[in-house]
LUMMARBA-532354 format. One record per residue: x, y, z of N, C-alpha, C, O in turn; residue number from 1. Coordinates in steps of 0.001 Angstrom, whole numbers, plus 500000, padded with zeros to 6 digits. Layout:
N
ATOM     n_X     n_Y     n_Z    ca_X    ca_Y    ca_Z     c_X     c_Y     c_Z     o_X     o_Y     o_Z    i
ATOM       X       Y       Z       X       Y       Z       X       Y       Z       X       Y       Z  NUM
...
END
This chain:
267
ATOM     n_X     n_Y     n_Z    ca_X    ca_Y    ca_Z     c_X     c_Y     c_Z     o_X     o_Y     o_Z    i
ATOM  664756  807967  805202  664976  808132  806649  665736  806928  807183  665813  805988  806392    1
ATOM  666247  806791  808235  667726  806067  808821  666873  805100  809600  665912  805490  810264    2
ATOM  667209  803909  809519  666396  802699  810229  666696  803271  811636  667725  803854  811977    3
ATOM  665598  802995  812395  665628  803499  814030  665356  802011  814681  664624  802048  815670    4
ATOM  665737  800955  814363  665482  800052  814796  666799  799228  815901  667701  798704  815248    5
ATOM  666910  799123  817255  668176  799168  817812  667649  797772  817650  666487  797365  817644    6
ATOM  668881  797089  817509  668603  795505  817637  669232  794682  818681  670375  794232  818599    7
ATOM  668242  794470  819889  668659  794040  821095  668753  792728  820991  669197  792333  822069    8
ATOM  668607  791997  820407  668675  790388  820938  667549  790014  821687  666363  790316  821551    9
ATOM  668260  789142  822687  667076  788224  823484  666693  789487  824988  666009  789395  826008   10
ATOM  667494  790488  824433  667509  791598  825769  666494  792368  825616  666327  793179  826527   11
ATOM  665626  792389  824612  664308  793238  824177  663215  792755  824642  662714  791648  824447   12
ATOM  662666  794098  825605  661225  793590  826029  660344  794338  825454  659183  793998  825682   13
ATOM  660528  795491  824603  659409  795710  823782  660487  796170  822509  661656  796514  822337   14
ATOM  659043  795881  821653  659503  795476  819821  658294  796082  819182  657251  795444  819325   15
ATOM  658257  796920  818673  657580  797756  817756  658224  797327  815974  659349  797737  815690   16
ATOM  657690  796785  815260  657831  796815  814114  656711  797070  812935  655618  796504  812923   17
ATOM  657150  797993  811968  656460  798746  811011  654684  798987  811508  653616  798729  810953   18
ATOM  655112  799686  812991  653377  799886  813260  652907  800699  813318  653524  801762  813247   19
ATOM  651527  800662  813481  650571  801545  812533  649291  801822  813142  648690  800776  813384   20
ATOM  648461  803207  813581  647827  803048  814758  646791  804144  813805  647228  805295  813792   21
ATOM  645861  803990  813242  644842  804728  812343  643463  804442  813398  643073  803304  813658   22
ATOM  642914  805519  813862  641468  806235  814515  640919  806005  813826  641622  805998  812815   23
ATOM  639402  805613  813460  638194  806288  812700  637758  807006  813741  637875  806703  814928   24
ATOM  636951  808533  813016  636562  809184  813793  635420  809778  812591  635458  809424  811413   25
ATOM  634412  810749  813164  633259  811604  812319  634043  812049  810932  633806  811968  809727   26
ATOM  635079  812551  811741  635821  813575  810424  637055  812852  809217  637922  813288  808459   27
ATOM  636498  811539  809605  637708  810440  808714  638793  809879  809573  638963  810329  810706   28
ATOM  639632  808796  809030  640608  808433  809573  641593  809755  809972  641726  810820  809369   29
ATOM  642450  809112  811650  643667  809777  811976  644850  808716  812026  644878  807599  812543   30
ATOM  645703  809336  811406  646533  808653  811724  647362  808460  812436  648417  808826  811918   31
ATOM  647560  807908  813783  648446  808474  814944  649794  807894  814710  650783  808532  815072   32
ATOM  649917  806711  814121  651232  806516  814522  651395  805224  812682  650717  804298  812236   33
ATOM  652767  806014  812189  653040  805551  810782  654484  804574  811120  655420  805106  811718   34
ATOM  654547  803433  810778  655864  802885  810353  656723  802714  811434  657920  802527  811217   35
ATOM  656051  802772  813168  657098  802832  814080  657544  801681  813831  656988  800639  813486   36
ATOM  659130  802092  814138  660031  800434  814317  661056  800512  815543  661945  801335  815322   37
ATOM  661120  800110  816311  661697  800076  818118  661746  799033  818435  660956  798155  818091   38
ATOM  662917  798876  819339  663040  798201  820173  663708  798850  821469  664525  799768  821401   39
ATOM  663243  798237  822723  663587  798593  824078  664250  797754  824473  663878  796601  824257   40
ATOM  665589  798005  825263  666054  797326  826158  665970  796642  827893  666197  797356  828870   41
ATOM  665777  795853  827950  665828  795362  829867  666776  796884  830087  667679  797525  829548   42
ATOM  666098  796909  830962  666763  798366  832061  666988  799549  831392  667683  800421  831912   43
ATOM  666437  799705  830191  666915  801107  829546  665842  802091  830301  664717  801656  830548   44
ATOM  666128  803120  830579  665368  804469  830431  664919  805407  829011  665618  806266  828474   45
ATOM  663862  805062  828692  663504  805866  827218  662106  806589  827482  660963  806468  827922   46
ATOM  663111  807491  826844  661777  808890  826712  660927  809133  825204  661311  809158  824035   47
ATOM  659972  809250  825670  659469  809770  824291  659319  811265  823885  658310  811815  824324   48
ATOM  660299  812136  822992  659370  813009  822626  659112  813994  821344  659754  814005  820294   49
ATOM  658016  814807  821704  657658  815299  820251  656455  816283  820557  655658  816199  821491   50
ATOM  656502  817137  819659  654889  817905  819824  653600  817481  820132  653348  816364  819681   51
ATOM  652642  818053  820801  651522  817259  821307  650810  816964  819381  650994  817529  818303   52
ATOM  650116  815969  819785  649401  814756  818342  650395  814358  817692  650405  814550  816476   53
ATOM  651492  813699  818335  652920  812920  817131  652508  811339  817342  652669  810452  816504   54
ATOM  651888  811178  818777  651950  809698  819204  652179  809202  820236  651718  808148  820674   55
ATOM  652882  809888  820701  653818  809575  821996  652798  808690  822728  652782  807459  822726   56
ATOM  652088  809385  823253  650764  808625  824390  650722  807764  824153  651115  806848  824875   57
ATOM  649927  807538  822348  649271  806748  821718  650105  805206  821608  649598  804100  821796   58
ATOM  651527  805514  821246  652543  804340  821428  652285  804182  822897  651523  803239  823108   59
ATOM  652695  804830  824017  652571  804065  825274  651460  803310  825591  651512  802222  826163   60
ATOM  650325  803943  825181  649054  803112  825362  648683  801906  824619  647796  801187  825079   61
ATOM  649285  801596  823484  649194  800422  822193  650384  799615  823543  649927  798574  824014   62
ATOM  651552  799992  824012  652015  798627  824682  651414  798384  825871  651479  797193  826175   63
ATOM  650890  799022  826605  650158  798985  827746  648713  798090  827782  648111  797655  828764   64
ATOM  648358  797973  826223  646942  797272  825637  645774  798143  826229  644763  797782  826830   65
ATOM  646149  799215  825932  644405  800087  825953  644085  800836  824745  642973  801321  824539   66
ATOM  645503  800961  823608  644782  801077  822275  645240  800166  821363  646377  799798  821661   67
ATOM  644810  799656  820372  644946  798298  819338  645375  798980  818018  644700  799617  817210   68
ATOM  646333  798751  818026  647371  798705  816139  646476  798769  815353  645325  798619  815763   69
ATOM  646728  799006  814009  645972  798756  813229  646906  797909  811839  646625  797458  810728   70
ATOM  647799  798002  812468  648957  797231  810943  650381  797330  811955  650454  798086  812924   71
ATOM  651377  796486  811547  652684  795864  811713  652361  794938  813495  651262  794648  813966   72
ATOM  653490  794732  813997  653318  794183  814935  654405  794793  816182  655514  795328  816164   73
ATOM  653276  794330  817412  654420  795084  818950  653912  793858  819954  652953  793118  820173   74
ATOM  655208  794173  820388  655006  792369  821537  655878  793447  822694  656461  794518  822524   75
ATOM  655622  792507  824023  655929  792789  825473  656677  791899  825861  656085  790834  825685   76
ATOM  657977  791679  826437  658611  790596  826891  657844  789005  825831  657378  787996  826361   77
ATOM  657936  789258  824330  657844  788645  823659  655989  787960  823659  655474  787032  823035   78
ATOM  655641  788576  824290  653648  788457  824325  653187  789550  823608  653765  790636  823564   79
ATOM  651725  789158  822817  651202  790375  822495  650769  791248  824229  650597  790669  825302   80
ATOM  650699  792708  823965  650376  793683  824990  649057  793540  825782  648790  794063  826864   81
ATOM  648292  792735  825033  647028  792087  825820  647438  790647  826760  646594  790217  827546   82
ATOM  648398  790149  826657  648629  789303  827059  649833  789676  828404  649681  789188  829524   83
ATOM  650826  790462  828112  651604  791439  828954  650636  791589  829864  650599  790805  830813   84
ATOM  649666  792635  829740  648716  793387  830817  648889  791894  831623  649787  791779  832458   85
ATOM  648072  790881  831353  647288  789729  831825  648289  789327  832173  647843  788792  833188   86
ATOM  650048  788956  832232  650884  788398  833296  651327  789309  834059  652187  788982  834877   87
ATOM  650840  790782  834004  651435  791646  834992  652299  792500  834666  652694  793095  835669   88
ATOM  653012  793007  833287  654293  792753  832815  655100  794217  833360  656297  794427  833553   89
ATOM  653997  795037  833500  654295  796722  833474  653053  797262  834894  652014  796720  835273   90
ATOM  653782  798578  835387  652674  799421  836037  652503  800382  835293  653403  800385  834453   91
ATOM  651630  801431  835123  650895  802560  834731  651141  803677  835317  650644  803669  836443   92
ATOM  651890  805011  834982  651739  806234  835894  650864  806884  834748  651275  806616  833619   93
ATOM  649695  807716  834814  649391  808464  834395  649442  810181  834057  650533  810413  834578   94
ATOM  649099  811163  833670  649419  812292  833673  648983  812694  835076  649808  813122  835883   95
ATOM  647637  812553  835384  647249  813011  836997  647604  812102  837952  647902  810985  837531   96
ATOM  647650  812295  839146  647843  810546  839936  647010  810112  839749  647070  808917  839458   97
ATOM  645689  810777  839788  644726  809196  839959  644291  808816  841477  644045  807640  841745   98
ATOM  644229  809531  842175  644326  808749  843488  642917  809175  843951  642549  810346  843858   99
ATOM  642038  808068  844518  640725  807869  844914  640657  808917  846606  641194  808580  847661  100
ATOM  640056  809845  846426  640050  811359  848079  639586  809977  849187  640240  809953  850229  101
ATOM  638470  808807  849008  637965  808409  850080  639179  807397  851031  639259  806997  852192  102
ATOM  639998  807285  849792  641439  806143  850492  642599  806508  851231  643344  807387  850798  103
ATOM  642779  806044  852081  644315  806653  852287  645376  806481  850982  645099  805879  849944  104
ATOM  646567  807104  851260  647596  806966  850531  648002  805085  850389  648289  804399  849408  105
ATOM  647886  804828  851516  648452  802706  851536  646573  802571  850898  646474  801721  850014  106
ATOM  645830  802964  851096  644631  802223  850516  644514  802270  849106  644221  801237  848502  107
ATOM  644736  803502  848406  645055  803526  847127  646058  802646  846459  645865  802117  845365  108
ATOM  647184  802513  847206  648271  801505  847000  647967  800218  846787  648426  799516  845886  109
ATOM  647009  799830  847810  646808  798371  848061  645893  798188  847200  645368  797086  847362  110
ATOM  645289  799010  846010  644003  798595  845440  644344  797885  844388  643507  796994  844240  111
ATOM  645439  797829  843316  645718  796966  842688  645880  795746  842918  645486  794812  842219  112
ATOM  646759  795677  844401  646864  794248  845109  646058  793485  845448  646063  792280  845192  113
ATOM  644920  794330  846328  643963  793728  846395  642790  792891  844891  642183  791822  844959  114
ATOM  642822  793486  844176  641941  793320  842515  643045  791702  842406  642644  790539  842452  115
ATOM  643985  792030  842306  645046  790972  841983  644574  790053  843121  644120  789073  842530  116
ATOM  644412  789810  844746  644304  788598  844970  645128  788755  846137  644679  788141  847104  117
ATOM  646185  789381  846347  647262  789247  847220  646776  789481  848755  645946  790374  848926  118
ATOM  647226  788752  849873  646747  788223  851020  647044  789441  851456  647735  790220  850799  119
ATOM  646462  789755  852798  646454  791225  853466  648321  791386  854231  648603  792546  854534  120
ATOM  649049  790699  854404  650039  790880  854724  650477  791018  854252  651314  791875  854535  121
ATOM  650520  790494  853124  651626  790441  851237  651213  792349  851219  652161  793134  851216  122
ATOM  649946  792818  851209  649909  793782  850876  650438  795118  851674  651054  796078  851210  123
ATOM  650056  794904  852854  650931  795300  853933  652460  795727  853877  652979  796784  854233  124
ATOM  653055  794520  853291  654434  794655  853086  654714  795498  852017  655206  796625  852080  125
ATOM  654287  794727  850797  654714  795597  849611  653896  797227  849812  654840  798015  849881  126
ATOM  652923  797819  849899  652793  798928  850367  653813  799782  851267  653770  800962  850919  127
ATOM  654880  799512  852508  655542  799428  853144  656802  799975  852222  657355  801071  852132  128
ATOM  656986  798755  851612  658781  798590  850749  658596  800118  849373  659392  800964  848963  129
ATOM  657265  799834  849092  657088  800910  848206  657093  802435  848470  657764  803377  848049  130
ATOM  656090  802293  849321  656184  803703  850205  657670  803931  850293  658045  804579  849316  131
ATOM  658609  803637  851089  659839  803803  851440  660792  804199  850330  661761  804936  850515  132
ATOM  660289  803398  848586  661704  803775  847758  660563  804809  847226  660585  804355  846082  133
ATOM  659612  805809  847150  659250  806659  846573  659482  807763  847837  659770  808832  847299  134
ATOM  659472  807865  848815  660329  808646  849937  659051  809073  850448  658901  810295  850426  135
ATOM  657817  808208  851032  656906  808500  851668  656707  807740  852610  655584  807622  853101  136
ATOM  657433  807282  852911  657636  806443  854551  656836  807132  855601  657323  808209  855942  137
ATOM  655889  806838  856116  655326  807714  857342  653869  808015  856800  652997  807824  857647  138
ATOM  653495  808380  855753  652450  808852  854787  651198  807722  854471  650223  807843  853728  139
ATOM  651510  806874  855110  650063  805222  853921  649257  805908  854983  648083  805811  854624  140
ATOM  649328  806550  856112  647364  807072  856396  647011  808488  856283  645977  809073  856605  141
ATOM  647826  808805  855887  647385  810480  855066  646503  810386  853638  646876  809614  852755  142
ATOM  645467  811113  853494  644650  811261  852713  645026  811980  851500  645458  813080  851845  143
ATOM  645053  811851  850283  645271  812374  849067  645485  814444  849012  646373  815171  848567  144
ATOM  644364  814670  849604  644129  815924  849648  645101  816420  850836  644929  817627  851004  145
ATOM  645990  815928  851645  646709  816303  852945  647702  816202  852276  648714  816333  852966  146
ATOM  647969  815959  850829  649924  815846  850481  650018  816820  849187  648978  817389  848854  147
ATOM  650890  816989  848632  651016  817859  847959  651074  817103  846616  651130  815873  846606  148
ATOM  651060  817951  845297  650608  817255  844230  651678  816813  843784  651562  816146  842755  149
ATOM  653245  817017  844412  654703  816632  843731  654455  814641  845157  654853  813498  844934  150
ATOM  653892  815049  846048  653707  814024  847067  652680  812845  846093  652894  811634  846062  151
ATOM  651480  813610  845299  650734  812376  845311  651217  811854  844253  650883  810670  844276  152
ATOM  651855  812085  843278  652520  812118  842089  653532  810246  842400  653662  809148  841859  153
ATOM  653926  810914  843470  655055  809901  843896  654334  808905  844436  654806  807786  844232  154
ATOM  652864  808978  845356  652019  807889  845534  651271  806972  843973  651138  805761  843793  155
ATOM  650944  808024  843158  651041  806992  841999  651852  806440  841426  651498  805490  840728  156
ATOM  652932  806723  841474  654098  805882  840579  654513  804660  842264  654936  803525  842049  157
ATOM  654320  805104  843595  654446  803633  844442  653140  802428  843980  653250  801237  843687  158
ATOM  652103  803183  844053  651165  802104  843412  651130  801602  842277  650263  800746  842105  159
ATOM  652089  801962  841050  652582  801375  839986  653397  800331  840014  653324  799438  839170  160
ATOM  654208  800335  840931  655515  799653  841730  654920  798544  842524  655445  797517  842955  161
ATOM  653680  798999  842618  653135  797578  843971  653102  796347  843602  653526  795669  844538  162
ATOM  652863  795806  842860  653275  794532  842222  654021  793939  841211  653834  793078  840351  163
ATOM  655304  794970  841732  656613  794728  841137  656790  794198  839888  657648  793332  839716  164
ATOM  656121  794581  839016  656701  794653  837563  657806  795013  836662  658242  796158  836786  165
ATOM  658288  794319  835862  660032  794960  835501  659596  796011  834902  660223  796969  835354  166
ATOM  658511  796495  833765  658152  797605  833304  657277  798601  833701  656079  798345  833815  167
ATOM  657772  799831  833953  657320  801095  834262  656855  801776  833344  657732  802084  832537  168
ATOM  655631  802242  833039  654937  803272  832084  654455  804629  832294  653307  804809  832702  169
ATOM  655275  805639  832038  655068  807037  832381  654513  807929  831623  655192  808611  830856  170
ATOM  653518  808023  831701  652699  809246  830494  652799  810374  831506  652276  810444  832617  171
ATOM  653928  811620  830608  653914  812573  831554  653449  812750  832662  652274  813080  832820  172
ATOM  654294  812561  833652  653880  812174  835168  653808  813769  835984  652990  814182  836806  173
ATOM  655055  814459  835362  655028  815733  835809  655006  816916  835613  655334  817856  836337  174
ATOM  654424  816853  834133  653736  817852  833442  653472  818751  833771  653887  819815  833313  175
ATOM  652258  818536  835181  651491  819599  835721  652147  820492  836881  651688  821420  837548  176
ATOM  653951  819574  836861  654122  820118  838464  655208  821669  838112  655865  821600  837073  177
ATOM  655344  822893  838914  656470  823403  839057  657847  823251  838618  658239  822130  838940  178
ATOM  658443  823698  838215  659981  823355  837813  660610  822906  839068  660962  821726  839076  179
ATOM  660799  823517  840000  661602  823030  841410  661093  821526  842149  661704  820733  842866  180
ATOM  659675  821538  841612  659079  819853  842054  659331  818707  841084  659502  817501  841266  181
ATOM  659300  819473  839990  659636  818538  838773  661349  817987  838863  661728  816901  838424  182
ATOM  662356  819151  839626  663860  818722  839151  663685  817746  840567  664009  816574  840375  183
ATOM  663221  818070  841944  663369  817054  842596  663046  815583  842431  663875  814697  842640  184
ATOM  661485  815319  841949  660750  814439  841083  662306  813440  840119  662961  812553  840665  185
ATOM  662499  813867  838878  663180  813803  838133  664527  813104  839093  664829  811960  838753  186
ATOM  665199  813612  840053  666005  813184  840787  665884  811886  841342  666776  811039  841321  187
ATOM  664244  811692  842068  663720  810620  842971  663540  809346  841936  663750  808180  842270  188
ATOM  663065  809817  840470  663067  809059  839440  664395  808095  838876  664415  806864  838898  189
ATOM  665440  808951  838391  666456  808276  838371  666836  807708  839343  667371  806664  838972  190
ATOM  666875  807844  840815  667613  806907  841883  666525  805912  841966  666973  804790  842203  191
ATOM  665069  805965  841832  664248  805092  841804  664828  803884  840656  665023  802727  841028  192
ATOM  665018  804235  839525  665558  803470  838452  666597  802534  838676  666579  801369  838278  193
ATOM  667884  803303  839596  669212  802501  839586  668878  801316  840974  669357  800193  841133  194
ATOM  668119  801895  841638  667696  801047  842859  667265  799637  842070  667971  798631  842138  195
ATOM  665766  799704  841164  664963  798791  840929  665799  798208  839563  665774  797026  839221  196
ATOM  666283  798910  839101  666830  798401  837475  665461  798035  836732  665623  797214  835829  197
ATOM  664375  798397  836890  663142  798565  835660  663510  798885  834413  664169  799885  834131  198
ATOM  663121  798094  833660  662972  799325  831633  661558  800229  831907  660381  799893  832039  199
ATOM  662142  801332  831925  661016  802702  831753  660729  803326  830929  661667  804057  830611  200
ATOM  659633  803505  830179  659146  804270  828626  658289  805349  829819  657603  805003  830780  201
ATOM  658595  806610  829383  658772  807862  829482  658663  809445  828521  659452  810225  827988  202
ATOM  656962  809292  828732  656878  810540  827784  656749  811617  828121  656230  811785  829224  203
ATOM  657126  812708  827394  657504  814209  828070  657363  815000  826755  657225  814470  825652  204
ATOM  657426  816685  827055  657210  817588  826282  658779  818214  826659  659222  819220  826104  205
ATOM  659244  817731  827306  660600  818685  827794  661947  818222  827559  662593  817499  828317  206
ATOM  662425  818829  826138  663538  818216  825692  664891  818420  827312  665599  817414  827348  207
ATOM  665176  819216  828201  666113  819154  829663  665208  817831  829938  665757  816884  829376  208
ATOM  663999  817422  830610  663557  816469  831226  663943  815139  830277  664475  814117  830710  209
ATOM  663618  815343  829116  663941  813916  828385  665727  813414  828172  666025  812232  828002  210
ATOM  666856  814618  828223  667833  814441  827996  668805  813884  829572  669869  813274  829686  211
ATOM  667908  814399  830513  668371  814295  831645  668404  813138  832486  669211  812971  833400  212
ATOM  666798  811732  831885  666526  811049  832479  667076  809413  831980  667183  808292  832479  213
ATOM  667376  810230  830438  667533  809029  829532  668380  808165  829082  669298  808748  828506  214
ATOM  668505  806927  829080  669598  806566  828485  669185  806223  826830  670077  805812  826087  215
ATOM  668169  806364  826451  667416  806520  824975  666457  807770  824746  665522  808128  825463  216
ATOM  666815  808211  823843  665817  809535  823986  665048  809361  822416  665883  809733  821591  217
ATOM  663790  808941  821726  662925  808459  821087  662104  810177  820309  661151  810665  820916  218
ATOM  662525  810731  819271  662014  811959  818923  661345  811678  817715  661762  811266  816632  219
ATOM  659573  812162  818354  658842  811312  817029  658599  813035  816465  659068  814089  816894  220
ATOM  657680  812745  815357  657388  813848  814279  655623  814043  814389  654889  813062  814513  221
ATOM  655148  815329  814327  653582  815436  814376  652958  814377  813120  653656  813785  812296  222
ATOM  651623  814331  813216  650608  813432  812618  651102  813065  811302  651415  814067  810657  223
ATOM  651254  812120  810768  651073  810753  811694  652564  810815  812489  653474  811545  812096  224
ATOM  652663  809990  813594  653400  809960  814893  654151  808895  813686  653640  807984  813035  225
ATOM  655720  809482  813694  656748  809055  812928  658062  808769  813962  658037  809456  814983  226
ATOM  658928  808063  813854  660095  807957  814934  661105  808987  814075  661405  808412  813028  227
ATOM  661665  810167  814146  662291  811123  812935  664442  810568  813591  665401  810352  812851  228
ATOM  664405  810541  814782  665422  810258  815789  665571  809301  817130  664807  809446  818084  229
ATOM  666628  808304  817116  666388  807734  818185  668097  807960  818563  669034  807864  817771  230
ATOM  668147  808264  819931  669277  809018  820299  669876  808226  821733  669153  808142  822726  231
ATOM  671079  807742  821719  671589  806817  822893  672735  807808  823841  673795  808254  823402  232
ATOM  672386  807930  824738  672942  809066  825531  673947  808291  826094  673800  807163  826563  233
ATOM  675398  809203  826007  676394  808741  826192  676872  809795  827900  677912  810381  828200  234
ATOM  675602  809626  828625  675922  810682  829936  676025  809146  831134  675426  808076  831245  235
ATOM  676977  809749  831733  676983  808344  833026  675564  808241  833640  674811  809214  833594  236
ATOM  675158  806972  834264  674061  806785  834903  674333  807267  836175  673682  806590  836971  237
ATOM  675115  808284  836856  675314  809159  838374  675138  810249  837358  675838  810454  836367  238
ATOM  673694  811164  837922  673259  812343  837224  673002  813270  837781  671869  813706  837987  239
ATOM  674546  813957  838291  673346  815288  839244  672979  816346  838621  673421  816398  837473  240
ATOM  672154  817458  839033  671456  818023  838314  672098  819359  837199  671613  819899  836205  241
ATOM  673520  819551  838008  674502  820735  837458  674793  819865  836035  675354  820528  835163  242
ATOM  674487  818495  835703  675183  817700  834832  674584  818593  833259  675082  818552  832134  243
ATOM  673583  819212  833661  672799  819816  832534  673112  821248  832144  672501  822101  831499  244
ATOM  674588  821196  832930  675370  822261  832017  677152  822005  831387  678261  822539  831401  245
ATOM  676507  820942  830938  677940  820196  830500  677798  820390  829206  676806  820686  828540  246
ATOM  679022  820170  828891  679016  820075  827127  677843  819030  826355  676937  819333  825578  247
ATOM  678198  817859  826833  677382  816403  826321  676245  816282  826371  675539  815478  825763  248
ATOM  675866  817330  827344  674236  817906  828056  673522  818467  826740  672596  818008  826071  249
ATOM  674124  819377  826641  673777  820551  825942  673842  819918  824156  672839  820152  823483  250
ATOM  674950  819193  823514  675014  818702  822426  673731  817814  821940  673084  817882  820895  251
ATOM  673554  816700  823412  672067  816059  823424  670694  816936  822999  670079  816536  822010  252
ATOM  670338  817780  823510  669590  818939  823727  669392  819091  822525  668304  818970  821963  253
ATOM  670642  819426  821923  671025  820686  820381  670337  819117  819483  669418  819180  818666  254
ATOM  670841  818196  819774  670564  817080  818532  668814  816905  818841  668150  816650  817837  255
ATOM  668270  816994  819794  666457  816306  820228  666081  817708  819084  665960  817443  817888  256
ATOM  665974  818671  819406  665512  820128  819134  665719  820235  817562  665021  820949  816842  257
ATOM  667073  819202  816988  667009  819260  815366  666265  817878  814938  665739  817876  813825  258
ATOM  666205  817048  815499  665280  816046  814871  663924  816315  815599  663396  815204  815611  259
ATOM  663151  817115  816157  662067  817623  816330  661556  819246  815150  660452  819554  814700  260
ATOM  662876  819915  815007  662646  820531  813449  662524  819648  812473  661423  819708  811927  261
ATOM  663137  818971  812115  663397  817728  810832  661897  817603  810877  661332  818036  809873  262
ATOM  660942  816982  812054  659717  815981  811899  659080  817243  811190  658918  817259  809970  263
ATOM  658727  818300  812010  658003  819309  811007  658633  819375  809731  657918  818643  809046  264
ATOM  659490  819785  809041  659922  820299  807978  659186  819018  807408  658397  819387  806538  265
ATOM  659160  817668  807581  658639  816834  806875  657135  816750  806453  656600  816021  805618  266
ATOM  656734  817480  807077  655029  817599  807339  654527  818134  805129  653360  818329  804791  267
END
């Protein structure tokens, strides 16, 4: 198999080399993730994807430091991922938002800030600046249950944003939503990106969603979670949505869909 290892220089904030992410469980070891080798770039957009049990998660969560390697090594802006967490390095979107019914929309926001320390005006503000680039300006005293689930979606990824971290972590954010909420979503995402210039790791089940958002598109293989393709999209960073009936669109597409056959055939 073809080294998938892009070699960024001093421009790499995450570095995956020959790693290795083995479960014990009742029924014996799993092996989630064999031999990854990656590197991410400052400001890239990368998606992860692959059939559900390849890894995907499991890699986002090993850099995020809520699951622990079991062999090779992965660093964060050159820290181990326990140490990342602890300077701040990344925010968290999860699959659901997450958002607490008793808080407002700014109270949920402010809850990281607050845990962190930050003075009630500091929080004030950044709640404010955030609200505004996720397009909920007007919304910090509306209640979770008063917005819609493409709305609260966008309140968790502002409270990801609240203490401005260069790295963004997306475990399928919009999985659960509609196609018509998802292409708007997807839209608010990329202009969110060119605004902030963040590096974003980005996992998805949807080879259109992963080809559309990416400027790296990361195609792992079922159990153990293998990297089979790593794919550098040669589409301009101005993406409107007709762009996904272009030739270059569609070739992307055709290449994710054969190195996602490849991972099976390897099984």
């Amino acid at each position: 198999m073809k080294d998938t290892t892009n070699l960024g220089g001093d421009q790499a904030v995450i570095e995956a080399k020959g790693l290795n992410l083995v479960f014990q469980t009742a029924d014996g070891p799993v092996h989630a993730l064999k031999d990854v080798n990656l590197t991410v770039n400052r400001g890239e957009f990368v998606s992860f994807i692959g059939p559900s049990g390849c890894g995907k998660t499991t890699f986002l969560r090993a850099i995020a430091a809520l699951e622990t390697p079991t062999g090779g090594t992965l660093t964060v802006n050159g820290m181990t991922p326990d140490a990342a967490r602890q300077a701040r390095a990344y925010g968290y979107v999860f699959q659901a938002a997450g958002l607490y019914p008793w808080r407002t929309i700014a109270g949920n926001i402010k809850l990281p800030l607050e845990i962190m320390g930050f003075s009630r005006d500091e929080q004030d503000s950044r709640v404010a600046r955030v609200l505004d680039l996720v397009e909920l300006a007007g919304f910090g005293k509306k209640y979770p249950w008063q917005l819609s689930g493409g709305m609260q979606q966008r309140a968790s990824i502002a409270r990801a944003l609240a203490f401005d971290a260069d790295i963004l972590l997306m475990d399928e954010p919009f999985g659960a939503l509609d196609e018509i909420v998802r292409d708007r979503l997807n839209e608010e995402v990329l202009k969110l990106w060119a605004r902030t210039g963040k590096t974003i790791g980005f996992v998805t089940h949807s080879i259109p969603e992963a080809v559309y958002l990416s400027t790296k598109i990361v195609v792992m293989s079922p159990r153990p979670g293998r990297i089979t393709d790593v794919i550098d999209s040669p589409l301009p960073k101005e993406r409107p949505l007709d762009i996904r009936d272009s030739r270059a669109f569609i070739e992307i597409a055709h290449r994710v869909r054969e190195g996602l056959r490849a991972g099976h055939s390897d099984e």
